[in-house]
N, CA, C and O atoms as a MOPAC input file, in Angstrom:
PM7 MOZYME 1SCF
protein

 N     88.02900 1  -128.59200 1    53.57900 1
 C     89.19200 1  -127.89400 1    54.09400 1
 C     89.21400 1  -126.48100 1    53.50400 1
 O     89.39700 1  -126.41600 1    52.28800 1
 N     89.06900 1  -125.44400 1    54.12200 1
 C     89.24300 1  -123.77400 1    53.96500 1
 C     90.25000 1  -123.78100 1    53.02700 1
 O     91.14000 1  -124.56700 1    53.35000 1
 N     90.50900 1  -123.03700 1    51.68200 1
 C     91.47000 1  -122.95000 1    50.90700 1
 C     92.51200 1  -121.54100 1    51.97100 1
 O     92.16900 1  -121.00500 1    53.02500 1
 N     93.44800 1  -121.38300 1    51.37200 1
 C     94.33700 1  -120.37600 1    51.53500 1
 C     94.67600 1  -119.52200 1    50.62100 1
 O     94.87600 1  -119.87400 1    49.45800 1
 N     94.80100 1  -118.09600 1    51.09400 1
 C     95.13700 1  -116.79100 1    50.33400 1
 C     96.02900 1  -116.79200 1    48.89500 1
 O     97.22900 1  -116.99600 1    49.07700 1
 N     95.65200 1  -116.61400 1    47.63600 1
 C     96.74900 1  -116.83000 1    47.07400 1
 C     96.82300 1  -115.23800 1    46.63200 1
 O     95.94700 1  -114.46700 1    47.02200 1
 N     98.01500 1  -114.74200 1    45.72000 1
 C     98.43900 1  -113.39500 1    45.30200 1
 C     97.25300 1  -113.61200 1    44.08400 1
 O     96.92100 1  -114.51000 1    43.31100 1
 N     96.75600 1  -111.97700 1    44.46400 1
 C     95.41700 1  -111.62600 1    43.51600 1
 C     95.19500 1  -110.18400 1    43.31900 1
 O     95.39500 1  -109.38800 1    44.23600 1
 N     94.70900 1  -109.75300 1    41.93500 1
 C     94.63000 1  -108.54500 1    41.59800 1
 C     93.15500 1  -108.46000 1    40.89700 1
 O     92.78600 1  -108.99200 1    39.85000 1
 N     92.40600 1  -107.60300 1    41.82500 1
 C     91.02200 1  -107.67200 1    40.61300 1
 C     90.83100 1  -106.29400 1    40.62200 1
 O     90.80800 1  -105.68900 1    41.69400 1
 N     90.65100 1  -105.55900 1    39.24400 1
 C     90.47000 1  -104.57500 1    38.86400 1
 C     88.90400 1  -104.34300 1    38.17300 1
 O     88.72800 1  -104.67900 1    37.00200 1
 N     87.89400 1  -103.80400 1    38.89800 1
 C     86.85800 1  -103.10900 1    38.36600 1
 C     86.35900 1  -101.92400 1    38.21300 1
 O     86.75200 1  -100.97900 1    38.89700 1
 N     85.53100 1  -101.82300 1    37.40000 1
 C     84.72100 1  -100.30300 1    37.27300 1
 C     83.27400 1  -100.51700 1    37.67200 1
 O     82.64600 1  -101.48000 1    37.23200 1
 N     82.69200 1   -99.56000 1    38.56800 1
 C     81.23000 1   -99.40900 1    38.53000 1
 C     81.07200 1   -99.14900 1    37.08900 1
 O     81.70400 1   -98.66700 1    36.14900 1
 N     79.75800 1   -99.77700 1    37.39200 1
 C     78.73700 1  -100.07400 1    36.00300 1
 C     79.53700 1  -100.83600 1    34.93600 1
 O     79.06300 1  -100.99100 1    33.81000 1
 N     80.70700 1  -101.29700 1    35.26500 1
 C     80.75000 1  -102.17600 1    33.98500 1
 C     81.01800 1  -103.68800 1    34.33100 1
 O     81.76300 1  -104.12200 1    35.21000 1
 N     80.03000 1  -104.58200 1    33.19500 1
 C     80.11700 1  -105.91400 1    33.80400 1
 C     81.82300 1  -107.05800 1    33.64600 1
 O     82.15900 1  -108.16700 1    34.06100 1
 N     82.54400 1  -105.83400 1    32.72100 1
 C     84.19200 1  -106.37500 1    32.99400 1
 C     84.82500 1  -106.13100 1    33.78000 1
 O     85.05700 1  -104.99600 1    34.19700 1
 N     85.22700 1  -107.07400 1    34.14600 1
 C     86.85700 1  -107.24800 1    35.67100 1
 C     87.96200 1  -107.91700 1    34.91900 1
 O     87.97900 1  -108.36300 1    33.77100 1
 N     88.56500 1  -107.89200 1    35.52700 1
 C     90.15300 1  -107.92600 1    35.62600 1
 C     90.33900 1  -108.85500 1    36.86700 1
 O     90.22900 1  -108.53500 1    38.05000 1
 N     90.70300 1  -110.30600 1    36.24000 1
 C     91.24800 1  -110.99600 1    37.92500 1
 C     92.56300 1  -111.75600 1    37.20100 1
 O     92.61600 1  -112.53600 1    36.25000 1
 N     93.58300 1  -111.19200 1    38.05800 1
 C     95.20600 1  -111.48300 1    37.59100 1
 C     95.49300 1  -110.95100 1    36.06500 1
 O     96.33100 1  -111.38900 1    35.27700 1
 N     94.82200 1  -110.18400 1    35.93000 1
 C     94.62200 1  -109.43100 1    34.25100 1
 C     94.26100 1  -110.27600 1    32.80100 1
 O     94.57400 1  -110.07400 1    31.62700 1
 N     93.30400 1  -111.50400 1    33.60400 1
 C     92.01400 1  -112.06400 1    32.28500 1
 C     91.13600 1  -111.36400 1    32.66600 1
 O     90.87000 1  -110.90000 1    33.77500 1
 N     90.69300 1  -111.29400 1    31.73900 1
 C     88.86500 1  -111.04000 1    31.22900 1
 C     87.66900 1  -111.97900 1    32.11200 1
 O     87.43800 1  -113.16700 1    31.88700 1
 N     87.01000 1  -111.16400 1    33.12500 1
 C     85.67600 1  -112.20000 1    33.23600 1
 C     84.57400 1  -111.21200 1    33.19800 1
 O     84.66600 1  -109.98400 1    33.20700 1
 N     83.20500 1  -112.17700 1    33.13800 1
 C     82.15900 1  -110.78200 1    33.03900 1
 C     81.26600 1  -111.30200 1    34.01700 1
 O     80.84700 1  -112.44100 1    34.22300 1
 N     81.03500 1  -109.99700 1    34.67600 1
 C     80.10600 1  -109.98400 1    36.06400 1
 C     78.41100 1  -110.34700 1    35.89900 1
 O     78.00100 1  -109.30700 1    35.38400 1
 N     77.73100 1  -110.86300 1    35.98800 1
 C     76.40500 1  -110.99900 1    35.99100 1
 C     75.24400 1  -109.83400 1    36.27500 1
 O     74.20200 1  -109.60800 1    35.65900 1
 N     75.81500 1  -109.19000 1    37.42700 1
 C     75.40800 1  -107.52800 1    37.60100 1
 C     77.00100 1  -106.86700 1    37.89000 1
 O     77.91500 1  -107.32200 1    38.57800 1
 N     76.93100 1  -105.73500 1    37.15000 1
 C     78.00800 1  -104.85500 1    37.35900 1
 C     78.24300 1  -104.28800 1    38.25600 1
 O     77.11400 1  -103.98300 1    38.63800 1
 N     79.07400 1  -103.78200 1    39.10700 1
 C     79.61000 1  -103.05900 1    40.33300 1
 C     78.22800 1  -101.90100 1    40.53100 1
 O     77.49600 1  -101.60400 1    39.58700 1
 N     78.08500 1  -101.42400 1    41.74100 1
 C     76.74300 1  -100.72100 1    41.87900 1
 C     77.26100 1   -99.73800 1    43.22400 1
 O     77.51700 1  -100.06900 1    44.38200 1
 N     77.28600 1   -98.71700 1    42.70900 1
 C     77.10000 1   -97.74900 1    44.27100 1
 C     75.54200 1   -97.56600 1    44.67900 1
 O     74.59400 1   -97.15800 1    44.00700 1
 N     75.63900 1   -98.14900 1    46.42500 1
 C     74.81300 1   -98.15600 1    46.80800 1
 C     75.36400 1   -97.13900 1    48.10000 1
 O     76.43300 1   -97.28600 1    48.69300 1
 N     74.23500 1   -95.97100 1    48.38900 1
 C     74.68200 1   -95.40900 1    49.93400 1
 C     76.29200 1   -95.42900 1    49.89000 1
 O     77.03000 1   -95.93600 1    50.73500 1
 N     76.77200 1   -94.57200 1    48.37800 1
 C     78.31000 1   -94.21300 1    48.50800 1
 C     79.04400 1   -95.28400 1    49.06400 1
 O     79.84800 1   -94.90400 1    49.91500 1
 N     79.02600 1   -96.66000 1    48.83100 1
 C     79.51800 1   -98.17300 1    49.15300 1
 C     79.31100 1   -98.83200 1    47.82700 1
 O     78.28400 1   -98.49100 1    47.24000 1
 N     80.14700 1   -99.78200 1    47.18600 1
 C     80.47800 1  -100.49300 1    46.11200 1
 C     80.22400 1  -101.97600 1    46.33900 1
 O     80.97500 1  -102.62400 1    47.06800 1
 N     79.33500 1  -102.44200 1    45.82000 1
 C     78.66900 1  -103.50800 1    46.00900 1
 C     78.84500 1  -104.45100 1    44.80000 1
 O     78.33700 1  -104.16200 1    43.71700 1
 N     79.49800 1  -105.47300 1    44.96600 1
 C     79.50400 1  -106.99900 1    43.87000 1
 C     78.37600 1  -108.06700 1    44.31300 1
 O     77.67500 1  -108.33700 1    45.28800 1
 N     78.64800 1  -108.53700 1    42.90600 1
 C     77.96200 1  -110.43400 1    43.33300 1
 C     79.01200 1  -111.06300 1    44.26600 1
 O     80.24200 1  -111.05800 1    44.29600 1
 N     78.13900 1  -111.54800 1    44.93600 1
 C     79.13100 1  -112.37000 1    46.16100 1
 C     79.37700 1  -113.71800 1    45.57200 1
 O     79.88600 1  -114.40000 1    46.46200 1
 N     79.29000 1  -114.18100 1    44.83900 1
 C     79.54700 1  -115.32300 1    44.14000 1
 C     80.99000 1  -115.01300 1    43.75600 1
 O     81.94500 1  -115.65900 1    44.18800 1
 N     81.10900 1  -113.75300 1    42.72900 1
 C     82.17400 1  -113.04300 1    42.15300 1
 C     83.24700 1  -112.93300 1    42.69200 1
 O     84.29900 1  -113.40200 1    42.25700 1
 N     83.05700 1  -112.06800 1    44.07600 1
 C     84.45200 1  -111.88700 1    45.07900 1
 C     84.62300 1  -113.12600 1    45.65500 1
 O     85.79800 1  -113.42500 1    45.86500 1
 N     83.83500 1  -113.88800 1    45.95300 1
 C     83.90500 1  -115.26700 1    46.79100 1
 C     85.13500 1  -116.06000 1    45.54100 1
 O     86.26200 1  -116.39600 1    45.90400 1
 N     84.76300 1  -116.19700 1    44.46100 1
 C     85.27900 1  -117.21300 1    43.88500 1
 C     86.85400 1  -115.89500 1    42.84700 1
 O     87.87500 1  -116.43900 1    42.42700 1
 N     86.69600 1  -114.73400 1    42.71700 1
 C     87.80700 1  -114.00400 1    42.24600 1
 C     88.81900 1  -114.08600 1    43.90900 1
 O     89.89400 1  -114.63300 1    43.66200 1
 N     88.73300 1  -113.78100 1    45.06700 1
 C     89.75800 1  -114.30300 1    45.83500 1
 C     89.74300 1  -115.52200 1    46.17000 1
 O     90.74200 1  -115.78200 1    46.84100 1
 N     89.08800 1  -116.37700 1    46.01800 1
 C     89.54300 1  -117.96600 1    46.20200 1
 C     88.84900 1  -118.37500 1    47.33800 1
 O     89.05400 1  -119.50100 1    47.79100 1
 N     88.08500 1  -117.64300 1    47.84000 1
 C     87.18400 1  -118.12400 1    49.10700 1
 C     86.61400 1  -119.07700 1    49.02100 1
 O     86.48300 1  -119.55100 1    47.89200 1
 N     86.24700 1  -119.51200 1    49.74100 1
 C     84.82500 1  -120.87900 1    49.62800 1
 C     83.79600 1  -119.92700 1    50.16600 1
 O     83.93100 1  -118.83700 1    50.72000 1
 N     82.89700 1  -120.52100 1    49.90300 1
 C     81.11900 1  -119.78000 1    49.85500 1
 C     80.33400 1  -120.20400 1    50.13000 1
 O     80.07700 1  -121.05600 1    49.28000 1
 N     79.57000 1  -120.20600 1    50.93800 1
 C     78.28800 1  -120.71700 1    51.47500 1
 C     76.95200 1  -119.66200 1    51.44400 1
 O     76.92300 1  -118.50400 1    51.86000 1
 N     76.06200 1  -120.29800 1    50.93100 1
 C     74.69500 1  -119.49800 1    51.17000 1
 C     73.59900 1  -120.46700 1    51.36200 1
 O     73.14500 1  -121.51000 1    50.89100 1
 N     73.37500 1  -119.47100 1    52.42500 1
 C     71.69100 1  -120.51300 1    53.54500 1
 C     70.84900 1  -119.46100 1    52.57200 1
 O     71.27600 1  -118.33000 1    52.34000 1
 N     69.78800 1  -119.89400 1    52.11200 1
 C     68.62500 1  -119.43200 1    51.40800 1
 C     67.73200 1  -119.04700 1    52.17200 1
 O     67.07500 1  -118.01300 1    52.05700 1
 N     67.63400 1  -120.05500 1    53.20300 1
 C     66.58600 1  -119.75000 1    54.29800 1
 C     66.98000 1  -118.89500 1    55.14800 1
 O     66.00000 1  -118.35900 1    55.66400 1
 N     68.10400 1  -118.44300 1    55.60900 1
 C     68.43400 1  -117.77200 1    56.04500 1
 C     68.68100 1  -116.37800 1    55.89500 1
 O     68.79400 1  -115.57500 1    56.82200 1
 N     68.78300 1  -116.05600 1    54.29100 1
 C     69.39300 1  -115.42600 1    53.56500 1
 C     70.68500 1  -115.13200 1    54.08500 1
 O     70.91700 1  -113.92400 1    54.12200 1
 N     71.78300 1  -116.02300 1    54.58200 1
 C     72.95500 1  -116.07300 1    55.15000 1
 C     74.12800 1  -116.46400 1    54.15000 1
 O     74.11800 1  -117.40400 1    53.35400 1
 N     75.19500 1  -115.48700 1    54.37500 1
 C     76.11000 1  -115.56000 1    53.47500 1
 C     77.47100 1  -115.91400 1    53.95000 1
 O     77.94400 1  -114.82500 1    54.27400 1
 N     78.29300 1  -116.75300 1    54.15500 1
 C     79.60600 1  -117.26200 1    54.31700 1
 C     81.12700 1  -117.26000 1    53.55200 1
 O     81.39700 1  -118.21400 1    52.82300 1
 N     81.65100 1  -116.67500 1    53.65100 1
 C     83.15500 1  -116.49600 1    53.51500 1
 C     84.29800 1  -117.25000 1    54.36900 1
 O     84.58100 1  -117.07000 1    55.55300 1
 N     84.87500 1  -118.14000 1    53.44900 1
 C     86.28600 1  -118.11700 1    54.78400 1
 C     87.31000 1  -118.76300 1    53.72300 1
 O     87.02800 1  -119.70800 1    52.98600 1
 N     88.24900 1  -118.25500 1    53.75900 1
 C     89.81900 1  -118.23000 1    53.70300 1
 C     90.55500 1  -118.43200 1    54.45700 1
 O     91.05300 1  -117.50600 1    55.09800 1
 N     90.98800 1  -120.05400 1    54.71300 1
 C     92.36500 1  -119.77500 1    55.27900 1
 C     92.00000 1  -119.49500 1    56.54800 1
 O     91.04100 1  -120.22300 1    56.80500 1
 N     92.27600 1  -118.80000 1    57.49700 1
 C     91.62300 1  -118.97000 1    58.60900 1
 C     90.29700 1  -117.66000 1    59.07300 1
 O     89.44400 1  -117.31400 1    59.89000 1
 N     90.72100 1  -117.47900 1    58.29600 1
 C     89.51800 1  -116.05000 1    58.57600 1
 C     88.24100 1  -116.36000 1    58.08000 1
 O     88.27600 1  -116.87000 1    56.96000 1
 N     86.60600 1  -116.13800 1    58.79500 1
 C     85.22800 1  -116.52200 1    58.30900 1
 C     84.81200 1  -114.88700 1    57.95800 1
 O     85.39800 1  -113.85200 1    58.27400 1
 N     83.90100 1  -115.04100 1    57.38900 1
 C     83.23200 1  -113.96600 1    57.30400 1
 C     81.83100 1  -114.11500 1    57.17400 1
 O     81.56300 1  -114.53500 1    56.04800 1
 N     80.66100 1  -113.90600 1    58.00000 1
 C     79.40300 1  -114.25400 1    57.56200 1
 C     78.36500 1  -112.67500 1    57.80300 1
 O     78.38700 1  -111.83000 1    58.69800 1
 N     77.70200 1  -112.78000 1    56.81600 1
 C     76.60100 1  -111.76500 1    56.52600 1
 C     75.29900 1  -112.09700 1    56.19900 1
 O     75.07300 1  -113.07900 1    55.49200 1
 N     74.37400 1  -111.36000 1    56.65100 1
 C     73.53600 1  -111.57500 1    55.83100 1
 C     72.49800 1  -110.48900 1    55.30100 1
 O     72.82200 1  -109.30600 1    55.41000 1
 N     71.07700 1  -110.87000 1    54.64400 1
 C     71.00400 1  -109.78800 1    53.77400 1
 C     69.91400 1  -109.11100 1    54.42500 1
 O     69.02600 1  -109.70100 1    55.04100 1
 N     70.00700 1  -107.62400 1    54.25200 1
 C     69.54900 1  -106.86000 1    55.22700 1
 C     70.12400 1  -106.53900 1    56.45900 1
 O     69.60700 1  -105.67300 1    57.16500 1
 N     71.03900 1  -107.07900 1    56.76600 1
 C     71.09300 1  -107.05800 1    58.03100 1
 C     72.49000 1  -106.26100 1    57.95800 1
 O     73.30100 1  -106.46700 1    57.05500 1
 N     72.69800 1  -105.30400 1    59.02300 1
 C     74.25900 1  -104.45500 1    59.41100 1
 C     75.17700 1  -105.17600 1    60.16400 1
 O     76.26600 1  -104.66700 1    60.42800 1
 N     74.91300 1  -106.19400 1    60.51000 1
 C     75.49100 1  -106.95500 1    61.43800 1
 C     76.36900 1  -108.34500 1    60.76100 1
 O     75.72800 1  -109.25000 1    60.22600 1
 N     77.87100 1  -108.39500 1    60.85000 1
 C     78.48100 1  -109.27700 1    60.68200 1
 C     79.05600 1  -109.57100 1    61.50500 1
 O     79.33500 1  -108.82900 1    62.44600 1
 N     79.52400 1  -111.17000 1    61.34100 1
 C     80.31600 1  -112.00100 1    62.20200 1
 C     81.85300 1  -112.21300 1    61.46900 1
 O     82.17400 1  -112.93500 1    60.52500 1
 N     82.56000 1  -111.39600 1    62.19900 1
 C     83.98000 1  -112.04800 1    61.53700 1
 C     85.09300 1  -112.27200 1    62.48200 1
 O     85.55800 1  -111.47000 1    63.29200 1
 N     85.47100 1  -113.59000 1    62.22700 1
 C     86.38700 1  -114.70500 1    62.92100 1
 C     85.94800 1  -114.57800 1    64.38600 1
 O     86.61800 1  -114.50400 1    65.41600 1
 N     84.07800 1  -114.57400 1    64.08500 1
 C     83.52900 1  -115.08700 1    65.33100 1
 C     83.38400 1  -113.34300 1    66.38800 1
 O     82.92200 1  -113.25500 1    67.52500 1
 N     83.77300 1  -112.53500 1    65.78800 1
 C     83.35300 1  -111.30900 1    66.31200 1
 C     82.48200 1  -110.55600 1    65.37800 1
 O     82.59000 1  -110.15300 1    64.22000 1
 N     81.30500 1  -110.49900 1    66.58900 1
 C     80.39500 1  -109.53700 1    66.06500 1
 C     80.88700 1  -107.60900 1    65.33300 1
 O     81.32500 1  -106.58100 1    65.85100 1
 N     80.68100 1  -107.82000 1    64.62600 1
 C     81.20600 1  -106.62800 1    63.40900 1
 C     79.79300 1  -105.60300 1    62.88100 1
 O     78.80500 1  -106.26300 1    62.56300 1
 N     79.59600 1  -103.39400 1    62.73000 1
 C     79.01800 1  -103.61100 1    62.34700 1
 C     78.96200 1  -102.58400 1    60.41600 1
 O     79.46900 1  -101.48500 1    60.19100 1
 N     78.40000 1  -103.22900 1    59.68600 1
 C     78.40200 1  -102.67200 1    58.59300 1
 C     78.28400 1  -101.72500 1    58.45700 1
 O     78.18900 1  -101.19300 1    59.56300 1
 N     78.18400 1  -100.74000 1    57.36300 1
 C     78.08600 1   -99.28400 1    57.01200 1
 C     76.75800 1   -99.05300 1    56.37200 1
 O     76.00000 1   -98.08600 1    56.44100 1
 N     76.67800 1  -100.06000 1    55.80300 1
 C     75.44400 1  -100.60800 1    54.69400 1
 C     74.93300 1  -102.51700 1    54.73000 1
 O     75.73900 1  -103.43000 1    54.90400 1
 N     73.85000 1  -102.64200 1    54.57500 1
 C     73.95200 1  -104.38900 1    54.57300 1
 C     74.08700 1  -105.02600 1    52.93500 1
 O     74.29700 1  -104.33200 1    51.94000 1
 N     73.93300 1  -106.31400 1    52.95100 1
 C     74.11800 1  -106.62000 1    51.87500 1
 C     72.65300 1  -106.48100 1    50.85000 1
 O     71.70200 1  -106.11000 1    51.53700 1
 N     72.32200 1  -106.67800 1    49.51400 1
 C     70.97500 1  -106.82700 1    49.24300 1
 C     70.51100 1  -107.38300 1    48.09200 1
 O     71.41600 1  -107.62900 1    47.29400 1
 N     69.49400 1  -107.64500 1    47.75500 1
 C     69.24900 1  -108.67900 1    46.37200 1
 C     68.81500 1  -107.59400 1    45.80800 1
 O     68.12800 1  -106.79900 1    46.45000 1
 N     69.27000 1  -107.30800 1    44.02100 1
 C     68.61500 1  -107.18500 1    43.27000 1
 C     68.50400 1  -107.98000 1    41.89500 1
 O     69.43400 1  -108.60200 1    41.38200 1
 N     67.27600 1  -107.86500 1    41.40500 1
 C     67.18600 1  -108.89300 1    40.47600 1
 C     67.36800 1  -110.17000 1    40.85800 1
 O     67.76000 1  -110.92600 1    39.96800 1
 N     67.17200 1  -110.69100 1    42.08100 1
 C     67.52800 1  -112.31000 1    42.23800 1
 C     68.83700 1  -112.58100 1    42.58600 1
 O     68.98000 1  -113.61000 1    43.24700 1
 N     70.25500 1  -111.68200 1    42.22100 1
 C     71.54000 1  -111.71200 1    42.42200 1
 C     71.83200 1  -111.26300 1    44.42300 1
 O     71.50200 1  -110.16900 1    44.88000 1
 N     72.13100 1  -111.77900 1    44.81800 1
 C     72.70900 1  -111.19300 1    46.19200 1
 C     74.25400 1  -110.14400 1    46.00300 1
 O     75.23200 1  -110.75700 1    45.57500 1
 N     74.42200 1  -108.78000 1    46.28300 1
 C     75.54900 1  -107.72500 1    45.97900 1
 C     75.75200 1  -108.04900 1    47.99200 1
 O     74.91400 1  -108.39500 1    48.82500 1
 N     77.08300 1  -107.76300 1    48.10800 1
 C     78.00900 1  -107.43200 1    49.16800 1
 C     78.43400 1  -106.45300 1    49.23200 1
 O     78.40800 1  -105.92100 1    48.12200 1
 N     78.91600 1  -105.75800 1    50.07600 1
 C     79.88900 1  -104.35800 1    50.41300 1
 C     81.17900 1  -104.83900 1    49.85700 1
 O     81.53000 1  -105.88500 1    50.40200 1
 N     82.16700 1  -104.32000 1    48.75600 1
 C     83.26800 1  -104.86400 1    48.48900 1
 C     83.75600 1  -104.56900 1    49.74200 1
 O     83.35600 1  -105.31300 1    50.63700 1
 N     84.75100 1  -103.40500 1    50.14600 1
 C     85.46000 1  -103.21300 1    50.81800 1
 C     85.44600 1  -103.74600 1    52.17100 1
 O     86.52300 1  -103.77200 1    52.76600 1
 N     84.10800 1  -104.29700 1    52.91500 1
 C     83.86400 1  -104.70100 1    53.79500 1
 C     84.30600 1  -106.54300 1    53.81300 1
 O     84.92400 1  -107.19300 1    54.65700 1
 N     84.03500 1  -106.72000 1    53.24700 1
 C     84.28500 1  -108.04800 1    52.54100 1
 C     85.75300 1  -108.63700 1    52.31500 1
 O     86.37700 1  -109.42200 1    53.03000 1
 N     85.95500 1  -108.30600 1    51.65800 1
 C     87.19200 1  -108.24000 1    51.08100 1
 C     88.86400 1  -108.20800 1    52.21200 1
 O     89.78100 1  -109.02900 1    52.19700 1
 N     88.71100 1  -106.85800 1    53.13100 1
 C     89.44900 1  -106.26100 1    54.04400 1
 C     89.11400 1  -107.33700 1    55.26800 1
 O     89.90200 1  -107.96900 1    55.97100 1
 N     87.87900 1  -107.32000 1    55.26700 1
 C     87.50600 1  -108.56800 1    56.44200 1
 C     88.51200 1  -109.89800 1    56.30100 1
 O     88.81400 1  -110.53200 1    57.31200 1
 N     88.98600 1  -110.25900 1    55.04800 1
 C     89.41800 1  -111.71300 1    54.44600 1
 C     90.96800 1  -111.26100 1    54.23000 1
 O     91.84400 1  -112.09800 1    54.01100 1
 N     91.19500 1  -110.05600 1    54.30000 1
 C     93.10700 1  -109.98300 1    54.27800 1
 C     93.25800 1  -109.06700 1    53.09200 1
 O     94.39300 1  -108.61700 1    52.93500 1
 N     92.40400 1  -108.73200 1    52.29100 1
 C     92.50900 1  -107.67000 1    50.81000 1
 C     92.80200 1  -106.32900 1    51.42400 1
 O     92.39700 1  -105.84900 1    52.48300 1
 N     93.62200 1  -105.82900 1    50.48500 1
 C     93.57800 1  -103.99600 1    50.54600 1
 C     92.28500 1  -103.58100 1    49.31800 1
 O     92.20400 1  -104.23300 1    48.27700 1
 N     91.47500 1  -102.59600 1    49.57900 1
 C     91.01300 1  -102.01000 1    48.65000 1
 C     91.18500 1  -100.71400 1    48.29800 1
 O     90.99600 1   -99.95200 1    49.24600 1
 N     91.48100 1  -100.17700 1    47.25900 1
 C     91.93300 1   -98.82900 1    46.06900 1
 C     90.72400 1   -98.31100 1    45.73600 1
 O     90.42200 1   -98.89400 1    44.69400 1
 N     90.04800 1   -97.71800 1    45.95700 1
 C     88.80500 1   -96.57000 1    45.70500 1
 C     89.26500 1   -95.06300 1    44.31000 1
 O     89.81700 1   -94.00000 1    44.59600 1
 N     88.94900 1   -95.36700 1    43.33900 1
 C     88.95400 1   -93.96100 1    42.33700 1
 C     87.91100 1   -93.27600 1    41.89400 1
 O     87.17600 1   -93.33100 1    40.90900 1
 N     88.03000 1   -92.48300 1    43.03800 1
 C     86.17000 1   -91.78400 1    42.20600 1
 C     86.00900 1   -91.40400 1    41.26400 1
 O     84.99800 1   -91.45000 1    40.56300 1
 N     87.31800 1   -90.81100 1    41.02600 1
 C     87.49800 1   -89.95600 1    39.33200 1
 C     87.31400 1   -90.96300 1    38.50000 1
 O     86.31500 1   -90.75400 1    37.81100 1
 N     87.99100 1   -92.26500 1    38.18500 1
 C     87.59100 1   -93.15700 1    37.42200 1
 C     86.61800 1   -94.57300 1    37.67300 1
 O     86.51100 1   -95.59700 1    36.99800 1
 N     85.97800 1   -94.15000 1    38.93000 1
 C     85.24900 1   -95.34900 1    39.55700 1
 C     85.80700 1   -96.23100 1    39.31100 1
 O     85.16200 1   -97.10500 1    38.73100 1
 N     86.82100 1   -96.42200 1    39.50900 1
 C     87.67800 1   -98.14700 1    39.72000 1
 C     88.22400 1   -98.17000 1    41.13600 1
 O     88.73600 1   -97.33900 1    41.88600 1
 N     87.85200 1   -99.68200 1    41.20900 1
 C     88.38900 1  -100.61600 1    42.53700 1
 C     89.38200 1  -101.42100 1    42.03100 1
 O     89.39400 1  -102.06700 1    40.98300 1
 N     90.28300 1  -101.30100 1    42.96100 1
 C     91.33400 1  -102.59100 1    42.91600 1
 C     91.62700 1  -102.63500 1    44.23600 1
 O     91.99500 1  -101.78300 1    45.04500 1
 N     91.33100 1  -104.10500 1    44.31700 1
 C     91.54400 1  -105.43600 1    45.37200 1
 C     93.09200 1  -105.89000 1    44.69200 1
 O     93.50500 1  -106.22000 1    43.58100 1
 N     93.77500 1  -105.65200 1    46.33500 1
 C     94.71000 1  -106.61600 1    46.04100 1
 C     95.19000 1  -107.15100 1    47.27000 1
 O     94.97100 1  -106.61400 1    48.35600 1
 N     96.01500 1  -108.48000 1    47.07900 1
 C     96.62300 1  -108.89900 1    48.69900 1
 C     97.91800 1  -108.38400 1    48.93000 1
 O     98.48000 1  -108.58700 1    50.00600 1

């Protein structure tokens, strides 16, 4: 059964592997990354800091999101997403480094019901619902 949206605040900085989710402490595995002027997480990270459920096809390199009623699927390399069954297209795709799979935050996120906060001056993101 798809969980549902709960009230959430995650506060990060590029390059650093600390976040802020509801204002504990967790530490990221790879740190926030500008890629092509786009802010990229572990999808594990945002999947499980908003409460999503998560799916990943390996073989596919296919990535799944859904909340509540909204899906979100991506995959890697590719500009092309599916969300709530409409073809969608990216700015940037998703991509592995080091073995970790990174996502587009803002793409992600906004797709699933989040606002995202962009500070260039202090490279911080905040996601919130």
């Amino acid at each position: 059964m798809p969980q549902t949206k709960r009230n959430v605040t995650i506060q990060l900085t590029i390059g650093s592997r600390t976040a802020y989710v509801n204002g504990q402490t967790k530490e990221l595995i790879i740190p926030p990354k500008l890629l092509s002027d786009r802010a990229f997480l572990p999808l594990r990270f945002i999947g499980e800091a908003i409460g999503a459920n998560l799916d990943w096809d390996p073989t596919e390199q296919r990535i799944t999101y859904t909340l509540g009623s909204r899906n979100v699927t991506l995959w890697i390399g590719r500009t092309e997403a599916i969300v709530n069954g409409q073809s969608r297209t990216l700015d940037v795709a998703p991509v592995l480094t080091n073995g970790v799979t990174l996502v587009p935050v803002r793409f992600v996120t906004e797709a699933l019901g989040f606002r995202v906060d962009w500070y260039e001056n202090t490279q911080n993101i905040i996601i919130q619902q």
